[in-house]
C-alpha positions in Angstrom: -40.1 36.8 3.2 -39.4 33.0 3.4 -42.2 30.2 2.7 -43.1 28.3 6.1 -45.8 26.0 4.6 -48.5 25.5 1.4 -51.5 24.0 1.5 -51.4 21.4 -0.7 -52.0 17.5 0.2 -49.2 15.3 -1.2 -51.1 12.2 -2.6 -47.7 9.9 -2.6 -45.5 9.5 0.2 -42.4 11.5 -0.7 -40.1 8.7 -0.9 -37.6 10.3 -3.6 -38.0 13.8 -1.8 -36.9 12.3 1.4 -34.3 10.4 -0.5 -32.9 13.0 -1.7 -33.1 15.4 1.5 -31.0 12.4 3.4 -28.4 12.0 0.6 -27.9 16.1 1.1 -27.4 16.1 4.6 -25.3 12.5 4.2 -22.8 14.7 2.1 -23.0 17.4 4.4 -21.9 15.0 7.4 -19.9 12.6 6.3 -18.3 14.5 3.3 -18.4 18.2 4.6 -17.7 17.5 8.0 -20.5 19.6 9.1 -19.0 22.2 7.3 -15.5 22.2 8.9 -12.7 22.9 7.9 -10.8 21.2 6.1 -13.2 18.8 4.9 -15.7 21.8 3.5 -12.6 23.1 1.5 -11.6 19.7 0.4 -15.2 18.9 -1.0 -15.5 22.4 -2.4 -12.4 21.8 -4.4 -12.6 18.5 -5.7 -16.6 18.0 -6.0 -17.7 21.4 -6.8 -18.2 22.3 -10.3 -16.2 24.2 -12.1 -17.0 25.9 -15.4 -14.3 26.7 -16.9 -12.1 23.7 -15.4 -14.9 21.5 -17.4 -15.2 23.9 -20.8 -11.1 23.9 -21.0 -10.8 27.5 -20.9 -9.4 28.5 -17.0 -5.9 29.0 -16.6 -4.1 25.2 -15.1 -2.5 25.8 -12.2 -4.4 29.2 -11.4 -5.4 29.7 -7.8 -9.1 30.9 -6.8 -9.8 31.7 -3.6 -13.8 30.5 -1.6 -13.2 32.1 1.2 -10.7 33.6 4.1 -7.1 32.5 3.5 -9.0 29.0 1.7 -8.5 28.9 -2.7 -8.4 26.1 -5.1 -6.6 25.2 -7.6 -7.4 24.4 -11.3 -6.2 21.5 -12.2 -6.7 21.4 -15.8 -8.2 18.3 -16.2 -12.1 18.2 -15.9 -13.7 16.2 -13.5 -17.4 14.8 -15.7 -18.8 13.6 -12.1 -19.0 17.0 -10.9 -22.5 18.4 -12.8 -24.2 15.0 -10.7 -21.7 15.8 -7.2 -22.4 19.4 -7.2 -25.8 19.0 -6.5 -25.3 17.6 -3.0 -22.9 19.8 -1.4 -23.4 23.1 0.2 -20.8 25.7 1.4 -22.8 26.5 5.1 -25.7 25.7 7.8 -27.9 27.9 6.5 -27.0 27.4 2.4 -28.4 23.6 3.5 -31.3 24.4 5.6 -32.3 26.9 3.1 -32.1 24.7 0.3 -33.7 21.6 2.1 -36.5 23.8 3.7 -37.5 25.0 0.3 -37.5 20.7 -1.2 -39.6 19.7 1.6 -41.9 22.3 1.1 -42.5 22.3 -2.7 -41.0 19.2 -3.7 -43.6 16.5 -2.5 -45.9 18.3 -4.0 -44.7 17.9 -7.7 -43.3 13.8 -6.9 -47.2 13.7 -6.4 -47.3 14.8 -9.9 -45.6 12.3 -11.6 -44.1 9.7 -9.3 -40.8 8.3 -7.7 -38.5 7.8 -10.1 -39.6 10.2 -12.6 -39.3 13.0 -10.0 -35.7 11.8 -9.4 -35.1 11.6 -12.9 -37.1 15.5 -13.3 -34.6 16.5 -10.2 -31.5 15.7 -11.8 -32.2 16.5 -15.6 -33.2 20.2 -13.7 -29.8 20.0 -11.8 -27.3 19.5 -14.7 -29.3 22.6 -16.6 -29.5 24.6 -14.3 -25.5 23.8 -14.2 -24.8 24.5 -17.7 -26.7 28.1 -17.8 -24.4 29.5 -15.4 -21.7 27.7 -16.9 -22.8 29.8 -20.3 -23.1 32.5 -18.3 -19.6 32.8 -17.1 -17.6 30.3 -19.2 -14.0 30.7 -17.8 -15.0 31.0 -14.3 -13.0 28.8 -11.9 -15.0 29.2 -9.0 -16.3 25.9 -7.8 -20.1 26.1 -7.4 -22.2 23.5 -4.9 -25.8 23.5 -3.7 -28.8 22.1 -4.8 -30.6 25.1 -5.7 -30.7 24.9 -9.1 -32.5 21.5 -9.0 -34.6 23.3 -6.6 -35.3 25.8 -8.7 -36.6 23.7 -11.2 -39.4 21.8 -8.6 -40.0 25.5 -8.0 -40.7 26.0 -11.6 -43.3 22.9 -12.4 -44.8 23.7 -8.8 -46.0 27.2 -10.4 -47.1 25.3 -13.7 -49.0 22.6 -11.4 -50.4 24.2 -8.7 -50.6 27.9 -9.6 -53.3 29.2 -7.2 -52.4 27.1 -4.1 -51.9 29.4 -0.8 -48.2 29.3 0.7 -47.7 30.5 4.0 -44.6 33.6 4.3 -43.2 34.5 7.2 -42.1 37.8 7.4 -40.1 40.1 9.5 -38.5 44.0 9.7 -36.7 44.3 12.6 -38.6 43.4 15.5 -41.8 43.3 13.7 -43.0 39.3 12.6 -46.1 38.1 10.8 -47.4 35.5 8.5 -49.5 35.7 5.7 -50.7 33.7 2.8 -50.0 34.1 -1.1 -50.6 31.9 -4.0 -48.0 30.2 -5.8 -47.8 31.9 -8.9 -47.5 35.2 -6.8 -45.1 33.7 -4.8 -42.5 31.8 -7.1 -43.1 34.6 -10.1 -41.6 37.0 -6.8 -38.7 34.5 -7.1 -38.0 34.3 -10.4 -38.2 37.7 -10.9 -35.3 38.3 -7.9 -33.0 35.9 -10.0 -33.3 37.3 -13.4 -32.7 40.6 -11.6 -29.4 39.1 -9.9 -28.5 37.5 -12.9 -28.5 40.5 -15.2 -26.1 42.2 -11.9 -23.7 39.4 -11.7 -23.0 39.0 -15.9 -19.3 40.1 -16.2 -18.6 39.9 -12.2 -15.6 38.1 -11.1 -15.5 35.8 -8.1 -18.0 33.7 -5.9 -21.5 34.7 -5.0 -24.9 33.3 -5.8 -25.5 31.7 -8.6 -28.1 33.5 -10.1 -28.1 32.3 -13.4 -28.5 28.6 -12.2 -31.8 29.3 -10.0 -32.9 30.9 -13.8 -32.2 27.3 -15.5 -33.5 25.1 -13.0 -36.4 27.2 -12.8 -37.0 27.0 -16.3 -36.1 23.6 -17.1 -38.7 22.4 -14.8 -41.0 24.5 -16.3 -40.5 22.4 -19.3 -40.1 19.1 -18.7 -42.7 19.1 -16.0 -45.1 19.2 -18.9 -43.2 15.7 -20.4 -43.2 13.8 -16.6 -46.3 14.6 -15.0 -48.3 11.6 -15.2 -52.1 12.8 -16.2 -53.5 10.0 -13.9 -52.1 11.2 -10.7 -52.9 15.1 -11.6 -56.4 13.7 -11.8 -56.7 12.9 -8.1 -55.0 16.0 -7.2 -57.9 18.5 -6.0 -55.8 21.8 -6.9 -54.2 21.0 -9.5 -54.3 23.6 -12.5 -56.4 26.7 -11.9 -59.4 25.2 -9.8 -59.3 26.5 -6.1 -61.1 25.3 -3.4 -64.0 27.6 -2.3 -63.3 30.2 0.2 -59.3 30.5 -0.3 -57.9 33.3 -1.0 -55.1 35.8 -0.3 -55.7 36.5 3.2 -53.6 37.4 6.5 -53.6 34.9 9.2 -54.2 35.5 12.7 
């Protein structure tokens, strides 16, 4: 299943969603290359985050390999700008248009919440704790982890606390068979949260790359929580969804 579309009017023009969709996919050009090599590599290495490079416990000098015949090295010395530079790099087309697909959909939404520059502030505060999770959850990693997802995961979480019953569109396919259907939120995200604590439990002790499970759980939690600090009660007030009111007439339904 992947969400297509909600129905929810956004009563602010997205400026600090759309800000930070171009600054992603400025960091995927110009410092990714598009995701060639070796300038994906390159950012990977020296822009990625990596937890046990920054908690002083991973082995200086030790090699880690991110993909075919491709590893970094740990240099030892902690890099403090990576929790903010990790958030805007991504390791392939389809980690970025996954991540960005999922923003746009759910993240002007929840700027309509509380506006501009608190949602920037909300995005990043999400970001570094959804960062230090999986950092706790595998603390001498030296795997370099990049994506936005766990700030994602966090608009994900106030979105469910905001706008609970709203419909979101899901396309889904098996095989050769497509459709679309609609779902509330809460049904929805709760799906999602549930897949990452189930992935999270899986990866605890697991060597190597992969998702990052235990970041999505963070972010998704974090925003959760401070949503209830930086939603600003004025602009809920013209929201006609907000909470648990539902227009008449919606409901689950399969569109045709």
């Amino acid at each position: 299943m992947f969400p297509i579309r909600d129905e929810n009017p956004h009563i602010l023009t997205p400026w600090a969603t759309s800000a930070i969709v171009g600054l992603n996919v400025l960091a995927w050009v110009l410092v990714q290359g598009l995701g060639t090599e070796p300038a994906l590599s390159r950012s990977v290495c020296t822009l990625g985050l990596v937890p046990g490079e920054l908690l002083g416990v991973a082995m200086p000098g030790s090699q880690v390999p991110i993909g075919p015949g491709v590893s970094c090295v740990v240099t030892g010395t902690p890099n403090w700008l990576t929790p903010l530079t990790h958030m805007f790099l991504h390791g392939s087309w389809m980690h970025i248009i996954g991540n960005l697909w999922f923003l746009w959909i759910f993240g002007n939404n929840v700027e309509s919440s509380m506006g501009h520059l608190r949602f920037v502030a909300f995005y990043l505060l999400c970001g570094f704790a959804a960062a230090g999770l999986q950092m706790l959850s595998n603390p001498g990693s030296g795997v370099p982890m990049v994506g936005a997802s766990g700030a994602i995961g966090g608009v994900m979480g106030a979105y469910v606390l905001l706008y609970p019953r709203v419909n979101v569109h899901m396309l889904f396919w098996l095989g050769f068979y497509v459709t679309t259907f609609a779902i509330p939120a809460w049904w929805m995200l709760g799906y999602w949260f549930l897949v990452q604590l189930i992935g999270g439990v899986g990866s605890l002790g697991a060597a190597g790359g992969g998702v990052a499970f235990w970041a999505h759980i963070g972010g998704f939690v974090a925003g959760a929580l401070l949503v209830l600090v930086f939603r600003d009660p004025e602009l809920l007030a013209r929201h006609p969804y907000h909470g648990w009111r539902q227009r008449s007439g919606a409901s689950y339904r399969r569109l045709r």
